[in-house]
C-alpha positions as CSV (number, residue, x, y, z in Angstrom):
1,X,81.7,39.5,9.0
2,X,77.9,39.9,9.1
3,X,77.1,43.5,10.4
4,X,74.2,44.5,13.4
5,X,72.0,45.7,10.9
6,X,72.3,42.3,9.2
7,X,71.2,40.5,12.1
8,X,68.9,42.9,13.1
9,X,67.3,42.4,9.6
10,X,66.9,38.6,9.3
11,X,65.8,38.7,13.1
12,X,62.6,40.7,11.9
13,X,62.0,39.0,9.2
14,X,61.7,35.7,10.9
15,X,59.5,37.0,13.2
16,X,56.7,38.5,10.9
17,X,57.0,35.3,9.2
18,X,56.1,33.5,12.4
19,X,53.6,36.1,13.2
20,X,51.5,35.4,9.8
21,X,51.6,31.6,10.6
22,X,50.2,31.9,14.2
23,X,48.2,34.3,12.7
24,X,46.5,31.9,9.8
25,X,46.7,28.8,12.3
26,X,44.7,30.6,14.2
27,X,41.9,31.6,12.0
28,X,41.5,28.0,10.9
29,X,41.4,26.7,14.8
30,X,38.6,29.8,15.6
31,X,35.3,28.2,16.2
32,X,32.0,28.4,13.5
33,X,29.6,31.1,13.5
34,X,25.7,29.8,14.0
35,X,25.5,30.9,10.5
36,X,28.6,28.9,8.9
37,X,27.3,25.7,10.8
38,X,24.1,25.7,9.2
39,X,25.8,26.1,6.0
40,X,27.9,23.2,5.8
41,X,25.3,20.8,7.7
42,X,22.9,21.8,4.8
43,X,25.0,21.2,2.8
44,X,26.3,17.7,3.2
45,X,22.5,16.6,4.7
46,X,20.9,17.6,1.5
47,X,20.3,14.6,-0.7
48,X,17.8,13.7,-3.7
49,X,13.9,14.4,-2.5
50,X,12.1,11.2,-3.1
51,X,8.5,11.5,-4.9
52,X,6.2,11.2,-1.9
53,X,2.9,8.9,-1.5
54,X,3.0,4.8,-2.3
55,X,4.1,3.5,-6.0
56,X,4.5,0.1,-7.0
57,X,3.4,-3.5,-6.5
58,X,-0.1,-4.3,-4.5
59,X,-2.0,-7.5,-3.4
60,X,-4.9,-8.0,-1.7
61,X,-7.3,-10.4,-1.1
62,X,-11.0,-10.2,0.7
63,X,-13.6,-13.0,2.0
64,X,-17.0,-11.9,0.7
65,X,-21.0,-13.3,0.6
66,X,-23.2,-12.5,-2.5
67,X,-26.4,-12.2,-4.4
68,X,-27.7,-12.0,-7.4
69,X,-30.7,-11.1,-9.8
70,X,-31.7,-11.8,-13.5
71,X,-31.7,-14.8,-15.0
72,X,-29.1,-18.0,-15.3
73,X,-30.9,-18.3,-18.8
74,X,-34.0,-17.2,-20.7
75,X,-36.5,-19.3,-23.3
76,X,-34.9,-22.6,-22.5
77,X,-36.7,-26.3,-24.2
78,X,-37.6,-28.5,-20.8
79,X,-37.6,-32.4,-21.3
80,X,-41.6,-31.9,-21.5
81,X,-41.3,-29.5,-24.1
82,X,-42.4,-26.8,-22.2
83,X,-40.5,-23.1,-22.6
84,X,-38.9,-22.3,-19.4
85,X,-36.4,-19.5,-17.9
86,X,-34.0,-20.3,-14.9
87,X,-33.9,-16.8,-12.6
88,X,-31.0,-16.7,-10.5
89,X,-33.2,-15.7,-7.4
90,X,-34.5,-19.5,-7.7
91,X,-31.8,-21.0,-8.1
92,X,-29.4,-20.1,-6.1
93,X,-29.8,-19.0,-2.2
94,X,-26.3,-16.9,-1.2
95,X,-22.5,-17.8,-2.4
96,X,-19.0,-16.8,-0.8
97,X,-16.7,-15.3,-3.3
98,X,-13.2,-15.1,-2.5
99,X,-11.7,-12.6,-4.5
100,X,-7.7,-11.5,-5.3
101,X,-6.1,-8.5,-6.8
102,X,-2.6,-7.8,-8.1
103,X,-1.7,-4.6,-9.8
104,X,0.6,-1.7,-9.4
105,X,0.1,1.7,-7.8
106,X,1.2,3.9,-11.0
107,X,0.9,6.7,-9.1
108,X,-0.1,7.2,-5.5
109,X,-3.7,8.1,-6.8
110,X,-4.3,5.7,-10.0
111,X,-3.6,1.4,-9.4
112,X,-3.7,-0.5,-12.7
113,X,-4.4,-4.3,-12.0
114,X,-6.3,-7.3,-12.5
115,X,-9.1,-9.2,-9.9
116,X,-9.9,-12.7,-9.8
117,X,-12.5,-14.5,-7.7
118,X,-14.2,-18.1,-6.7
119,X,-17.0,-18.2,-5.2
120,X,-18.9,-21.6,-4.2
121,X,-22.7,-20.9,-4.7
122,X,-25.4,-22.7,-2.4
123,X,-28.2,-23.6,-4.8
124,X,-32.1,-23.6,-3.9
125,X,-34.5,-26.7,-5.2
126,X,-36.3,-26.2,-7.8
127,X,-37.9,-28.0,-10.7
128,X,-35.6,-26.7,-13.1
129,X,-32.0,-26.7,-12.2
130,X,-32.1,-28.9,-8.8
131,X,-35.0,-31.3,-8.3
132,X,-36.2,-32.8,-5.1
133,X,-33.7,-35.6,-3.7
134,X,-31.1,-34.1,-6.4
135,X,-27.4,-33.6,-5.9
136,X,-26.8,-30.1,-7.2
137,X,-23.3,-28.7,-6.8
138,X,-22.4,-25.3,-8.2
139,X,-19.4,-23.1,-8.5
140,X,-18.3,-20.0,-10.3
141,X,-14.4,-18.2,-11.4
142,X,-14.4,-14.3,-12.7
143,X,-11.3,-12.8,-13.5
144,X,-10.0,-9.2,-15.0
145,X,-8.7,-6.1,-15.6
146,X,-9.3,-3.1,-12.6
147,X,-8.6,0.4,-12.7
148,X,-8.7,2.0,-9.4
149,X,-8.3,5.8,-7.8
150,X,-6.9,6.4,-4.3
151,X,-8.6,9.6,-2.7
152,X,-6.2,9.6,-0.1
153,X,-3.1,7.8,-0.4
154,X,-1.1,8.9,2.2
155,X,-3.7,9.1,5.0
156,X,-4.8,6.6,7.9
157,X,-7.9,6.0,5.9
158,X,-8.1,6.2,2.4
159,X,-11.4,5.5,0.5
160,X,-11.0,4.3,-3.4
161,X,-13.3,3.6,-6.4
162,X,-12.3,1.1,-8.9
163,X,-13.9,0.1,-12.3
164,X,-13.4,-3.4,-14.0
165,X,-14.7,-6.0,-17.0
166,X,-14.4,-9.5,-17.0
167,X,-15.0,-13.2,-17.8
168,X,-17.4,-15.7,-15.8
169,X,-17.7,-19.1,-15.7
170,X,-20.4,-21.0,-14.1
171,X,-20.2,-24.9,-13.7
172,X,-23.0,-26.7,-12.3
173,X,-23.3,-30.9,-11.7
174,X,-26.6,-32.1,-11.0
175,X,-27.0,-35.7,-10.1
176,X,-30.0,-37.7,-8.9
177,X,-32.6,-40.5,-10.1
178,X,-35.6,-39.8,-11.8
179,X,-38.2,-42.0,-13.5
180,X,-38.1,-42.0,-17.4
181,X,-40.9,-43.6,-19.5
182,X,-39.5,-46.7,-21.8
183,X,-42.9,-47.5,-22.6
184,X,-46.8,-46.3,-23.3
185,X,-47.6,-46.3,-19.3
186,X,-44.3,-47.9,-18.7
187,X,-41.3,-45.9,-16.6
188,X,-38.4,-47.1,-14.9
189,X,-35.7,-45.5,-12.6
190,X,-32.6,-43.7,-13.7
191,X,-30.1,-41.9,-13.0
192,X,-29.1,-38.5,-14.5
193,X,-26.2,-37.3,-14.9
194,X,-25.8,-33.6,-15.8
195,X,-22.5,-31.0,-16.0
196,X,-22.7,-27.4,-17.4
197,X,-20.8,-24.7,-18.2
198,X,-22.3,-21.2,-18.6
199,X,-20.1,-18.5,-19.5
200,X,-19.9,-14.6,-20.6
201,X,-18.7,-11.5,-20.0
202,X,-18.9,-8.9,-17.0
203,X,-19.9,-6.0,-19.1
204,X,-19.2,-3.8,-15.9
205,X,-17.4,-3.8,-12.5
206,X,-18.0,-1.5,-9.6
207,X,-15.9,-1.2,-6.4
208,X,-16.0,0.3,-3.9
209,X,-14.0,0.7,-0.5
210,X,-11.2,1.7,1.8
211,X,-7.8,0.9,3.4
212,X,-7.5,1.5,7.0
213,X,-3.9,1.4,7.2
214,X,-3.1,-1.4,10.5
215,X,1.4,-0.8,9.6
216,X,3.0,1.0,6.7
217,X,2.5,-2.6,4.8
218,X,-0.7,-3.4,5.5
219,X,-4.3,-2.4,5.7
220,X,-7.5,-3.7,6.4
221,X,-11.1,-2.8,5.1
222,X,-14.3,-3.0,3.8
223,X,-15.2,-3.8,-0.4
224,X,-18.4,-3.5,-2.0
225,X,-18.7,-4.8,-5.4
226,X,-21.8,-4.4,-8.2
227,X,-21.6,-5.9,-11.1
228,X,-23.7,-6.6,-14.5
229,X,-23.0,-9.6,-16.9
230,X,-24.6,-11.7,-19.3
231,X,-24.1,-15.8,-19.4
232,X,-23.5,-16.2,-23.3
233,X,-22.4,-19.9,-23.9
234,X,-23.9,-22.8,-22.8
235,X,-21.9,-26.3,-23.0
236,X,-22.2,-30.0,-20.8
237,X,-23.3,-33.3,-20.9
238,X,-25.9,-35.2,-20.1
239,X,-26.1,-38.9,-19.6
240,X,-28.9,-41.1,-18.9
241,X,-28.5,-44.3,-17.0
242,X,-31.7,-46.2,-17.5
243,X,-31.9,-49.0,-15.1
244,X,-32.1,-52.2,-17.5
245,X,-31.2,-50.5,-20.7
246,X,-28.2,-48.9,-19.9
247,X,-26.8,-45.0,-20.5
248,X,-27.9,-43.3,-22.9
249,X,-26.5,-39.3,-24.0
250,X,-28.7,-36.7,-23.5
251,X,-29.0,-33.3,-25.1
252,X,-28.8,-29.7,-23.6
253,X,-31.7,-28.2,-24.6
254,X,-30.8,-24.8,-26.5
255,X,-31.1,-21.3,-24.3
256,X,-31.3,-17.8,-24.8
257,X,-28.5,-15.1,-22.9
258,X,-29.4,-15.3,-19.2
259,X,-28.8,-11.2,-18.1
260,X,-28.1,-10.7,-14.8
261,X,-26.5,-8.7,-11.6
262,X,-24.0,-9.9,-9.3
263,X,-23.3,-8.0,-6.2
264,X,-20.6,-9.0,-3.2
265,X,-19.9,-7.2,0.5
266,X,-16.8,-8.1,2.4
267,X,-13.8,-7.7,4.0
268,X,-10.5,-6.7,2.6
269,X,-6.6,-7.2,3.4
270,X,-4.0,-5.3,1.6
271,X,-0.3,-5.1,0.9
272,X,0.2,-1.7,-0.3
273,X,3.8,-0.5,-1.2
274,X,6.3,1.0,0.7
């Protein structure tokens, strides 16, 4: 037989039981303070802070007009044996370089890269290089390495300097008919034929300009580029087609280093990184 007390007993005990339950259920179902929010938002919003400004792979391109000074080559041996230098000034009249650059933005400041261009030059007459009634046709590749420094990377407008070296290579065909002596106070017509090749290095590469950032991609600006060079190596043909005799090989006449200036203004469209 299970006494009062007995019951009495268990019946309390069940009922601080219960009362600790309601008691913990309902600390769990009581609402966040301001400050416990905060804290569990921050912390499962935080994640890994990226490095800010643009890194990584660049193209651009840019349509351009140039001129140039110095000399296409010095001391040269004309046909009449007389000495004769070939300034770029008479020469040539204006050309339209097109030039490209791919590189990488290393850092948002520094791009590492190289540049490229072809330009097609409109040549002047001249008694040298392009005689009167002469087809003369002449075009010209450079190409390589650019360093480059961002002022402002991460701005609407960000202004750069970049400083380069290089190859060029100037080909020139000059076609036309001249009169060539066969004999003591005898000439007859013919045709010439001549192709040549002037190369050397860019001994320095200045550029300047800025992106105007049009989307996040893309940007739009101006370039200015001043460069000096020296055309080292000079190679071609020439071919004589004498009318009744037939063609005869001609030889370049030997040349000293033409030194000379290249400079280019344009526009430019980029595709920075993301």
């Amino acid at each position: 037989m299970i006494s009062k007390n007995s019951s009495f007993r268990w019946t309390l005990s069940l009922a601080v039981a219960l009362g600790v339950a309601t008691s913990a259920w309902a600390q769990d179902s009581e609402p966040l303070t301001e400050t416990e929010t905060e804290t569990r938002t921050t912390t499962v919003m935080t994640e890994p802070v990226r490095p800010q400004g643009r890194m990584g792979p660049e193209f651009a391109v840019s349509g351009n007009v140039g001129l140039g000074a110095g000399y296409v080559y010095k001391d040269g041996l004309s046909s009449t044996g007389t000495v004769e230098s070939l300034k770029i000034t008479e020469s040539a009249k204006v050309s339209i370089p097109i030039i490209a650059e791919l590189g990488f933005r290393a850092t948002p400041n520094f791009y590492l890269g190289v540049w490229g261009s072809w330009e097609k030059v409109f040549t002047k007459e001249n008694p040298v290089s392009c005689p009167t009634g002469f087809d003369c046709s002449t075009h010209q590749w450079r190409v390589g390495p650019e360093v480059r420094y961002h002022l402002a990377p991460d701005a609407g407008f960000d202004p750069w300097i970049g400083l380069g070296v290089g190859l060029e290579i100037l080909k020139s065909h000059v076609e036309g008919t001249t009169q060539v002596p066969v004999a003591p106070g005898v000439v007859v017509p013919a045709t010439v034929d001549t192709r040549v090749t002037d190369r050397g290095p860019t001994f320095a590469r200045l550029a300047l300009g800025a992106d105007v950032r049009l989307t996040r991609a893309l940007a739009v600006g101006p370039i200015i580029t001043a460069s000096i060079g020296s055309y080292t190596v000079r190679t071609g043909t020439q071919t004589l087609d004498i009318t009744g005799v037939g063609e005869r090989p001609g030889v370049l006449a030997r040349v000293d280093d033409g030194f000379h200036a290249l400079f280019t203004v344009g526009l430019r469209l980029a595709v920075l990184p993301l």
